[in-house]
DRENPA-3360 file (N, C-alpha, C; in nm, 2 decimals, always signed):
BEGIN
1 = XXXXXXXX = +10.43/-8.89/+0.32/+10.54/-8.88/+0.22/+10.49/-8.80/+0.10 ~ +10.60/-8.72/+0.06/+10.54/-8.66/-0.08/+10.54/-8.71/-0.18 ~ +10.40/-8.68/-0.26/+10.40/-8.73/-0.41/+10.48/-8.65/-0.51 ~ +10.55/-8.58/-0.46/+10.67/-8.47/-0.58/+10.67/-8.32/-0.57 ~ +10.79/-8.31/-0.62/+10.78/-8.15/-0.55/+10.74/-8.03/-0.70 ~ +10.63/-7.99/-0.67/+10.60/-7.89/-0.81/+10.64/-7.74/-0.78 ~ +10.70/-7.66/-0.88/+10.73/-7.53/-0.85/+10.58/-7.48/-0.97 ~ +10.56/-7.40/-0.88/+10.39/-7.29/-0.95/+10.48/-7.14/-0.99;
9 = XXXXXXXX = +10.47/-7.13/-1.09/+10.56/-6.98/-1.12/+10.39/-6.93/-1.22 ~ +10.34/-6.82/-1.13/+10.23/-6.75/-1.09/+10.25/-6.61/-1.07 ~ +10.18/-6.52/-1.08/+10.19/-6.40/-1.07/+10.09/-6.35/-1.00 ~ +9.97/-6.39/-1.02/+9.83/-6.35/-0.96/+9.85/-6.47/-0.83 ~ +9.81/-6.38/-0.71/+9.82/-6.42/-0.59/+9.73/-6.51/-0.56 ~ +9.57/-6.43/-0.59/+9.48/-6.59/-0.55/+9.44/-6.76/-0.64 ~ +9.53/-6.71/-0.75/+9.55/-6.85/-0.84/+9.68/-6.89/-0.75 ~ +9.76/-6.83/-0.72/+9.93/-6.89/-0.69/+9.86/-6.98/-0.53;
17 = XXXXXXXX = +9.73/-6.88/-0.42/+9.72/-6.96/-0.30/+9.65/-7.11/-0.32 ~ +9.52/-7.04/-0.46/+9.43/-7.16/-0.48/+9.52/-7.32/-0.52 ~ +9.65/-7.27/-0.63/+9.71/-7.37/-0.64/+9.81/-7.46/-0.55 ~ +9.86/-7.38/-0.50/+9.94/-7.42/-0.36/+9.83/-7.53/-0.24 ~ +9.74/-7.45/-0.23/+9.62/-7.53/-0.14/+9.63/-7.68/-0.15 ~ +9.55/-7.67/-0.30/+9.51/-7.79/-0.39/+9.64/-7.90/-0.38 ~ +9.74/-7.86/-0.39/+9.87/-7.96/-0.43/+9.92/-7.97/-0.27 ~ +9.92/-7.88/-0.17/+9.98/-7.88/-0.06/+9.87/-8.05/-0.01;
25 = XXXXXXXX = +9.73/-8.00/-0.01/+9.60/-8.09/+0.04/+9.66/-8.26/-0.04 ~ +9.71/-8.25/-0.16/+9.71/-8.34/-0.25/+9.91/-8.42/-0.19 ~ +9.91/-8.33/-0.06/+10.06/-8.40/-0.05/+10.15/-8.41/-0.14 ~ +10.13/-8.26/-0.20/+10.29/-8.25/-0.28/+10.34/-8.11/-0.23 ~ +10.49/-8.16/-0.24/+10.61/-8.02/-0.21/+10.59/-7.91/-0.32 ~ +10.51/-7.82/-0.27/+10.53/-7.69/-0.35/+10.62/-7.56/-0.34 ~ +10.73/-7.54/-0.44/+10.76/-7.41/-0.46/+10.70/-7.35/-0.49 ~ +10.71/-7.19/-0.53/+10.67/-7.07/-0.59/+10.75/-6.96/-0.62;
33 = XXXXXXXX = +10.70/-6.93/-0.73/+10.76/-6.81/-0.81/+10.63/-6.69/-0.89 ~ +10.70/-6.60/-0.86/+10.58/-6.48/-0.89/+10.64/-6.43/-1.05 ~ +10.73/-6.46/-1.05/+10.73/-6.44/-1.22/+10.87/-6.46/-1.27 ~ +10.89/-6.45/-1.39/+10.94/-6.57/-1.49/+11.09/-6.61/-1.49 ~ +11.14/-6.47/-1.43/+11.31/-6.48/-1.40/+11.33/-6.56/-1.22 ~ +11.21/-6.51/-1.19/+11.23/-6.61/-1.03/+11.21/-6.74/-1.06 ~ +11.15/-6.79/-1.14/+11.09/-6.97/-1.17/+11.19/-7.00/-1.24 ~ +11.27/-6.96/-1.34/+11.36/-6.98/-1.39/+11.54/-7.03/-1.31;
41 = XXXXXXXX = +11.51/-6.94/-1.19/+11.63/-6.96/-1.09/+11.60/-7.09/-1.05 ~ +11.43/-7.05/-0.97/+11.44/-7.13/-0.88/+11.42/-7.33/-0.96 ~ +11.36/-7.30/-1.10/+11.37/-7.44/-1.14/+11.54/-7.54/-1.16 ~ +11.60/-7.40/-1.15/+11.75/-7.44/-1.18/+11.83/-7.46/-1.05 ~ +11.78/-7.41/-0.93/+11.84/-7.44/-0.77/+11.80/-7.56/-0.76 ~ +11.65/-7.62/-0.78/+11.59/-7.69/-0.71/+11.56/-7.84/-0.78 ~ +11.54/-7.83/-0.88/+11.51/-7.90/-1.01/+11.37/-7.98/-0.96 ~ +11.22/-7.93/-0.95/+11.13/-8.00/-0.90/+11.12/-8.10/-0.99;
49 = XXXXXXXX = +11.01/-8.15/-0.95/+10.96/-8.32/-1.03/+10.90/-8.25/-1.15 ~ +10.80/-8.14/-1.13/+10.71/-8.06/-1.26/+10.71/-7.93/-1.20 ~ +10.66/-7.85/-1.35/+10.71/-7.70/-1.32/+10.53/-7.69/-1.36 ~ +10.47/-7.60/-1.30/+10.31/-7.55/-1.38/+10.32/-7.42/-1.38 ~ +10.30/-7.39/-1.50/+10.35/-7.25/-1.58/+10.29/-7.15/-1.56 ~ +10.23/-7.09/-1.56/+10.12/-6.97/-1.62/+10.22/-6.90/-1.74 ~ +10.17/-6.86/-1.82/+10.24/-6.82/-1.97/+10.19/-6.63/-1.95 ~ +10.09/-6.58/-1.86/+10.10/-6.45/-1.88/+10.18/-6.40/-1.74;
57 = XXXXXXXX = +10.30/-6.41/-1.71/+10.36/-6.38/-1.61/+10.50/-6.27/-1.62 ~ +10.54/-6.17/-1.54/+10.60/-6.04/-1.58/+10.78/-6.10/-1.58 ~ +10.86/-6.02/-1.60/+11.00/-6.04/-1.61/+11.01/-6.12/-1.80 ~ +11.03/-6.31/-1.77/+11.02/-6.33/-1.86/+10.86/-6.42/-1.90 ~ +10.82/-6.38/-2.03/+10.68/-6.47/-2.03/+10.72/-6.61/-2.05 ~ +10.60/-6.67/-1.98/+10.61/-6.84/-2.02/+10.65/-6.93/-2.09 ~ +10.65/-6.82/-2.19/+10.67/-6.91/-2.34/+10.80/-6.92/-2.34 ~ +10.87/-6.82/-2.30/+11.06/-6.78/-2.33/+11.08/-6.88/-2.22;
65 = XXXXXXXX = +11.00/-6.89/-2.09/+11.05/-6.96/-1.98/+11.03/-7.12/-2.01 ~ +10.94/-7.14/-2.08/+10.96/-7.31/-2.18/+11.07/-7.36/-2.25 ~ +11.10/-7.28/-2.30/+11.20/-7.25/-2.42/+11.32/-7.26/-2.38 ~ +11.37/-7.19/-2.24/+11.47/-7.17/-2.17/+11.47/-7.29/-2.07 ~ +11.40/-7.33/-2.04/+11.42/-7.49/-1.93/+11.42/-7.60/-2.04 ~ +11.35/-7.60/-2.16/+11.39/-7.71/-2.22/+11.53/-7.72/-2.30 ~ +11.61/-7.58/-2.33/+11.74/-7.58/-2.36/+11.82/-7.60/-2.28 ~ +11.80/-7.59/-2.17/+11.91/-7.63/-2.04/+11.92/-7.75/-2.01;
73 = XXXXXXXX = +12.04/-7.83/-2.06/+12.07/-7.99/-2.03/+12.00/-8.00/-1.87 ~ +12.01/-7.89/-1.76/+11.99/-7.91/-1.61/+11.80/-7.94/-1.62 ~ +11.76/-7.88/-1.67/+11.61/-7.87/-1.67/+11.53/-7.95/-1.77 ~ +11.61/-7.97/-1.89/+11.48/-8.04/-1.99/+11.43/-8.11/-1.97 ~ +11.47/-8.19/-1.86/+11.39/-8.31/-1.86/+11.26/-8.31/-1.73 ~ +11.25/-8.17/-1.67/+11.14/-8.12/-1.59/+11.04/-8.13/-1.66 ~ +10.90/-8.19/-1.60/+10.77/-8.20/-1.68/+10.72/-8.06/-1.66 ~ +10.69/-8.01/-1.79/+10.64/-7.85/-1.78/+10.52/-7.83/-1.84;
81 = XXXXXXXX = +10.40/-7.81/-1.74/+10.30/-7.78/-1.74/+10.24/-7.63/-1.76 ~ +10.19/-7.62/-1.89/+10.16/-7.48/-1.93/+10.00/-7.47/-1.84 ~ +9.98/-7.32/-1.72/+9.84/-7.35/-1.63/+9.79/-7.19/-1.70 ~ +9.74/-7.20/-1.80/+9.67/-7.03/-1.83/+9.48/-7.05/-1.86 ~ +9.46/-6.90/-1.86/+9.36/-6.87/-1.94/+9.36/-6.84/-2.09 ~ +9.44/-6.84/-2.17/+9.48/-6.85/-2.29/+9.42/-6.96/-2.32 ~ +9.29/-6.96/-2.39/+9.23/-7.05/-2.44/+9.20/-7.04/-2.62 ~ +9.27/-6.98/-2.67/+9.23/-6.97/-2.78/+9.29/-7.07/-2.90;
89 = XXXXXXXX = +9.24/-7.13/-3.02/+9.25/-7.26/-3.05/+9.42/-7.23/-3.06 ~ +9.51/-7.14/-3.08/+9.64/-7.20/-3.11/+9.73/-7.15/-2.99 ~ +9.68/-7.10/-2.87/+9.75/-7.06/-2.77/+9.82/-7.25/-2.71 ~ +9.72/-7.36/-2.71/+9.75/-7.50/-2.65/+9.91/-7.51/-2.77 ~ +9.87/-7.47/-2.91/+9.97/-7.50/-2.99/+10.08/-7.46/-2.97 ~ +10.05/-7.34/-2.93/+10.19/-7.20/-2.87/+10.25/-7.30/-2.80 ~ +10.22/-7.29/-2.67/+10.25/-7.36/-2.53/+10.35/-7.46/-2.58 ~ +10.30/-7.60/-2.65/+10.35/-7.68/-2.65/+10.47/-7.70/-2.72;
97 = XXXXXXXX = +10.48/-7.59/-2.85/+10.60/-7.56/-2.95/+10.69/-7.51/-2.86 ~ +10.66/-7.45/-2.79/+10.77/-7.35/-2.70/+10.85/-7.46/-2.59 ~ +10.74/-7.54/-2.58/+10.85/-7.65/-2.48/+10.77/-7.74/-2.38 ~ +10.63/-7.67/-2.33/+10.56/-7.74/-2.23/+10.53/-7.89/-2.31 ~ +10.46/-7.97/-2.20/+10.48/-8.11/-2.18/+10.32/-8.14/-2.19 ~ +10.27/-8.01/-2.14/+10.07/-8.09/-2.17/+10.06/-7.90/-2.14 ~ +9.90/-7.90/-2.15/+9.83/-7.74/-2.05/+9.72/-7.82/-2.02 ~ +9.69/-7.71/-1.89/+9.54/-7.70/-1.85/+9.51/-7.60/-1.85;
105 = XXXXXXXX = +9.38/-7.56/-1.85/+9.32/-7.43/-1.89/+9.27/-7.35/-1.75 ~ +9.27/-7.25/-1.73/+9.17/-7.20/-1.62/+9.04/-7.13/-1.65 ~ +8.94/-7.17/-1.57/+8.97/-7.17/-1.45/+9.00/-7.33/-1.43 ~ +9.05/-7.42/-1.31/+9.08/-7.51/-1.29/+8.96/-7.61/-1.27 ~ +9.01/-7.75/-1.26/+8.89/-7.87/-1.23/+8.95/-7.87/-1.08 ~ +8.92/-7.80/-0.97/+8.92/-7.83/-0.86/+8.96/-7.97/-0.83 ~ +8.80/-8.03/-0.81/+8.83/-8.17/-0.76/+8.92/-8.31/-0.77 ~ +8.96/-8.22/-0.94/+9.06/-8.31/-0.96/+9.19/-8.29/-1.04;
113 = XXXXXXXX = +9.21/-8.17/-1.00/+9.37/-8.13/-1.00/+9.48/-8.19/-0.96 ~ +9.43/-8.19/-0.82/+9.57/-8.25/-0.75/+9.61/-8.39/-0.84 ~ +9.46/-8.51/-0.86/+9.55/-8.60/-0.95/+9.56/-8.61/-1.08 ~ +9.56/-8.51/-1.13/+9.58/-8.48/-1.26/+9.73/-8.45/-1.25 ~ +9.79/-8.36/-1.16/+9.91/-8.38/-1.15/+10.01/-8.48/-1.10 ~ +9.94/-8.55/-0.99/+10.01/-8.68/-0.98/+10.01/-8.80/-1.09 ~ +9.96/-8.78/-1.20/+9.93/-8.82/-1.31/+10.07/-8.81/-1.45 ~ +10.08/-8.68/-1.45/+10.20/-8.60/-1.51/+10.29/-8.61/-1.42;
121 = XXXXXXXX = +10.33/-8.67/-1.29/+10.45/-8.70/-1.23/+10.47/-8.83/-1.28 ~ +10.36/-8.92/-1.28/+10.37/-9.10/-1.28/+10.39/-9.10/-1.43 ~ +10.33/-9.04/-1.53/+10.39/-9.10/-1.64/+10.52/-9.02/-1.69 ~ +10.63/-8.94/-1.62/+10.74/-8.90/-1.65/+10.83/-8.98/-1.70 ~ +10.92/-8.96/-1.75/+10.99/-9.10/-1.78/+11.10/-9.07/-1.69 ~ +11.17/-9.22/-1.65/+11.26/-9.22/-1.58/+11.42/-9.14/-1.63 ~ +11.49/-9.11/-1.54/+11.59/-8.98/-1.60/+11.71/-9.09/-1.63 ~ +11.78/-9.07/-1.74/+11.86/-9.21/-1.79/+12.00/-9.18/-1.66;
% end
């Protein structure tokens, strides 16, 4: 059974397989999107449980694609997880003003990704 369906809107191929791996191994439904107007559709076809971001991705960047799912009555209530290397002290700030729900930073904690995200599924709140 799956623990929730995450869409990865990714641009760089071997972060988009390494993440998929990790969450697929971790028995969750993964979508994908390679950049920001594709994740954008597809969060709006599909409505996953959580979205994990990458913020430097082509078409629209992360931050607009935060911005844009949290103004959409269909989407705001998707847990949006900012996943970059933007580690600089006010990029976490960025992220979060724009709309995301938490960040992790890359490179990732392997071992314990997958429940880090089942983590940010279980404390979602329930949709009224």
């Amino acid at each position: 059974m799956s623990k929730g369906v995450v869409l990865v809107i990714e641009d760089n191929i071997d972060n988009l397989d390494l993440v998929r791996f990790l969450l697929e191994e971790g028995e969750f439904e993964v979508l994908t999107a390679m950049d920001g107007r594709e994740g954008l559709n597809t969060a709006r076809e599909k409505l996953p449980d959580l979205i994990l971001l990458d913020l430097a991705i082509p078409e629209i960047d992360g931050w607009d694609v935060a911005q844009s799912l949290k103004k959409d009555p269909a989407t705001a209530g998707i847990f949006v997880v900012a996943m970059t290397a933007h580690i600089l002290p006010g990029d976490r700030k960025r992220a979060l003003e724009a709309g995301c729900d938490a960040y992790i930073s890359k490179p990732l904690d392997v071992p314990s990704f997958a429940e880090t995200i089942a983590g940010y599924i279980r404390s979602k709140p329930a949709a009224a």
